[in-house]
C-alpha positions as CSV (number, residue, x, y, z in Angstrom):
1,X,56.1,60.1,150.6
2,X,58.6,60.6,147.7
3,X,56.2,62.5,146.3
4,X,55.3,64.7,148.9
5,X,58.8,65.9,149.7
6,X,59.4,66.7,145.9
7,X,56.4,68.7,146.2
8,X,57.5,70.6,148.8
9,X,60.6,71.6,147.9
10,X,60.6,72.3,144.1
11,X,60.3,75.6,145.1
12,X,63.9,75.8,145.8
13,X,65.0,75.1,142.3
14,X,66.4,77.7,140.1
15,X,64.2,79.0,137.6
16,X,64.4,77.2,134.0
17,X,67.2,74.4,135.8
18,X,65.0,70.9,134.9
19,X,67.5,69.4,136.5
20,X,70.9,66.9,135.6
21,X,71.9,65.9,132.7
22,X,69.0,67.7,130.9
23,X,69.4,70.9,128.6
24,X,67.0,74.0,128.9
25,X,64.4,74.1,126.5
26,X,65.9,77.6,125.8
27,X,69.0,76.5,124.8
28,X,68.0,73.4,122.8
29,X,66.4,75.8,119.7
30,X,69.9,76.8,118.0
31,X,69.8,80.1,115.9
32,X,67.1,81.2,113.5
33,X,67.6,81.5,109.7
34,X,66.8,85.6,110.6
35,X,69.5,85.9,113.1
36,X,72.4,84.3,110.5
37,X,70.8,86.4,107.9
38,X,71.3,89.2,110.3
39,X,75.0,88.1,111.0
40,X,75.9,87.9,107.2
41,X,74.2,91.4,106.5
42,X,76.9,92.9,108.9
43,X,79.9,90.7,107.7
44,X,79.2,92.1,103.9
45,X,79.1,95.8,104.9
46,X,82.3,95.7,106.9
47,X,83.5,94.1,104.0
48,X,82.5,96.1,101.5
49,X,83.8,99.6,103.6
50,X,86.9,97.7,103.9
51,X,87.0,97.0,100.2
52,X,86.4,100.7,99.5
53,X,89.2,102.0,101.8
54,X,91.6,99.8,100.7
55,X,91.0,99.9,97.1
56,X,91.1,103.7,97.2
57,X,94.5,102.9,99.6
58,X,95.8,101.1,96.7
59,X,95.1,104.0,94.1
60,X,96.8,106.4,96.4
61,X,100.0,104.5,96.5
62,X,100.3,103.6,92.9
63,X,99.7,107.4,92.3
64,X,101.8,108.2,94.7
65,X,105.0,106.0,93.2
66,X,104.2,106.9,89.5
67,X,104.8,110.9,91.2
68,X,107.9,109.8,92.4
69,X,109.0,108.5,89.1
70,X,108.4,111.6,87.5
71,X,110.2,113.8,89.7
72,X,112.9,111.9,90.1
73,X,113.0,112.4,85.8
74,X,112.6,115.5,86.0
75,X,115.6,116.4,89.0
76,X,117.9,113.9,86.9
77,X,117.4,116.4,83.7
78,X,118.3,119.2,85.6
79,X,121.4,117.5,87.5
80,X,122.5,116.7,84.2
81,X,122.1,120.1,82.8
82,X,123.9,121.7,85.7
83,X,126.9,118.6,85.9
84,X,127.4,119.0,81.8
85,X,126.8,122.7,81.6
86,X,124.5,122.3,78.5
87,X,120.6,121.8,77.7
88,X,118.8,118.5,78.5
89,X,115.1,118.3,78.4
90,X,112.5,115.9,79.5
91,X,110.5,114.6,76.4
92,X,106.5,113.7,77.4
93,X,104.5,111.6,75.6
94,X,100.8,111.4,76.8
95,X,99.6,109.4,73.9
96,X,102.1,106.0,74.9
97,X,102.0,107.5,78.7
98,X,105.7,107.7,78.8
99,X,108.4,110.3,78.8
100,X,112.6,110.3,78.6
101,X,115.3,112.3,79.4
102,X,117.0,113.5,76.5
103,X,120.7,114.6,75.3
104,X,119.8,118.5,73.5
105,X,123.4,117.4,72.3
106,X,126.0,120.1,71.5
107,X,125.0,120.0,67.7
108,X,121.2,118.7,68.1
109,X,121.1,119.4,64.1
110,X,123.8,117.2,62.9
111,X,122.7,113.7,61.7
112,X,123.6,111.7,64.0
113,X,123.7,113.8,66.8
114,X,127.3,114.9,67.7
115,X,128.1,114.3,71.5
116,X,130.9,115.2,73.4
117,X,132.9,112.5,74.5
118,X,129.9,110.8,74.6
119,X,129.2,111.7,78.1
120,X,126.6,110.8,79.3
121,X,126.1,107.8,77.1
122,X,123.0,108.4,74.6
123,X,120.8,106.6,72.0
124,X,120.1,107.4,68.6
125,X,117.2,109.7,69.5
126,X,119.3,110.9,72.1
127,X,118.1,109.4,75.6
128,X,120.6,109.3,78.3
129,X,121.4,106.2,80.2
130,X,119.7,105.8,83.2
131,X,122.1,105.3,85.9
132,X,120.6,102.8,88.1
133,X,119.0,100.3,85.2
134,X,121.9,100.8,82.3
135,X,119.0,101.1,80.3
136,X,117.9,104.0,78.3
137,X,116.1,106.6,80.3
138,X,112.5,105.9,79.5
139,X,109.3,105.2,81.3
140,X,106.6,103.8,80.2
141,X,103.7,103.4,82.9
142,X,101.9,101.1,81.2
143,X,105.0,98.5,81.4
144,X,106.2,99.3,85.3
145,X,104.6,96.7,86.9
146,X,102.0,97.8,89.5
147,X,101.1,101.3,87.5
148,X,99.3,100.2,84.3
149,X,96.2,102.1,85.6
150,X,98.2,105.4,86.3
151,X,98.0,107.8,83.0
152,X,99.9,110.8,82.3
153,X,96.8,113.5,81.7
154,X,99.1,116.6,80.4
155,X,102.0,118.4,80.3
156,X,104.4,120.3,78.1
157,X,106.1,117.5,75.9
158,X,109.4,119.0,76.4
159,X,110.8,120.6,79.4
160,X,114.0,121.9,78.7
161,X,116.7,122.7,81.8
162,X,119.7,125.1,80.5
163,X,122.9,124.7,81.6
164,X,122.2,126.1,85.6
165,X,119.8,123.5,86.0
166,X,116.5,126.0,85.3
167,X,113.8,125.3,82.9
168,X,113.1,128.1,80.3
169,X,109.6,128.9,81.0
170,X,107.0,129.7,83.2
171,X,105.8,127.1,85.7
172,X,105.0,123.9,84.4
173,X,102.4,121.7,85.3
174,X,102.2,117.6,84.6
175,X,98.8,116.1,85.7
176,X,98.6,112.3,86.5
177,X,95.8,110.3,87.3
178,X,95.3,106.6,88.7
179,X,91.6,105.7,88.8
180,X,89.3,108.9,90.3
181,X,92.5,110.2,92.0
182,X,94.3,112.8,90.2
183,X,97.8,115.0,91.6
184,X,99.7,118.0,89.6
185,X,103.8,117.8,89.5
186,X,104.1,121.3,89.7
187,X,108.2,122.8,88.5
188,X,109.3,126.2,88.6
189,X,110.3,127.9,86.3
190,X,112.7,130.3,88.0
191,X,113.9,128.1,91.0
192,X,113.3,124.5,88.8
193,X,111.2,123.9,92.8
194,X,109.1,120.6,92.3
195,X,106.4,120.1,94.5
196,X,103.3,117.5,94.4
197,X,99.8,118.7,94.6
């Protein structure tokens, strides 16, 4: 009788449902080797775009900062020249990747160089004191932590600003690079206008 009544009403049950306690054959198989294969495959592209974009991210901002640095040389050469009334010059060196902001001094000639008052303070060679470091004013990229990859490509190795504050050429160009990426420091002659490109 059991048995007829089970019969009978098995149609009622939901399709694939075996019953209580048991688990559909459907979800007893787990995943295949080709679906986690699948899974992994998509994990290491996003991974490698984010790489890609971040890395390139990275390059940009170190390039970015090593442009600041310049610029912020090359303004303090020409507020110098403008606060002392006399020629200071920013000296390049693309061969150490470096440059320094340099004293012309009164009598550049004399050995040592003469300074007045010894204002601003000055090395041997004649590099100012930076004010913020009390070190002498020069940069090395390849010793600033974070911008060992950026390298100064060209440029004039002396920019000289006269006593206004103007350099004494044409436009000047310094090209740095960090990686693939490259940007121009671009000053002007007439106006001493710095712009990135």
């Amino acid at each position: 009788m059991n048995n007829r009544l089970r019969r009978k009403t098995s149609w009622l049950k939901p399709v694939g449902f075996p019953g209580p306690g048991l688990v559909p054959a459907s979800c007893s198989r787990g995943i295949t080797l080709l679906e986690l294969m699948i899974v992994i495959m998509i994990i290491g592209i996003l991974g490698m775009a984010s790489f890609a974009t971040v890395n390139t991210w990275t390059l940009d901002r170190r390039l970015f900062r090593a442009c600041q640095i310049m610029v912020s040389g090359v303004e303090y050469a020409a507020s110098l020249s403008r606060r002392y009334q006399r020629p200071f010059k920013l000296t390049l060196s693309t061969a150490n990747n470096s440059f320094a902001i340099v004293d012309t001094a009164p009598y550049p000639n004399a050995v040592p160089p003469l300074q007045l008052n010894n204002t601003p303070p000055v090395n041997a060679d004649g590099v100012v004191l930076h004010p913020l470091t009390n070190s002498w004013y020069t940069i090395d990229f390849d010793t600033v932590p974070g911008l060992e990859t950026v390298t100064i490509l060209s440029g004039p190795v002396k920019l000289t600003f006269d006593g206004v504050g103007n350099e004494r050429i044409a436009d000047v160009d310094y090209v740095i690079a960090a990686g693939s990426q490259t940007r121009t420091i671009r000053v002007s002659g007439i106006s001493g206008h710095i712009t990135i490109q």
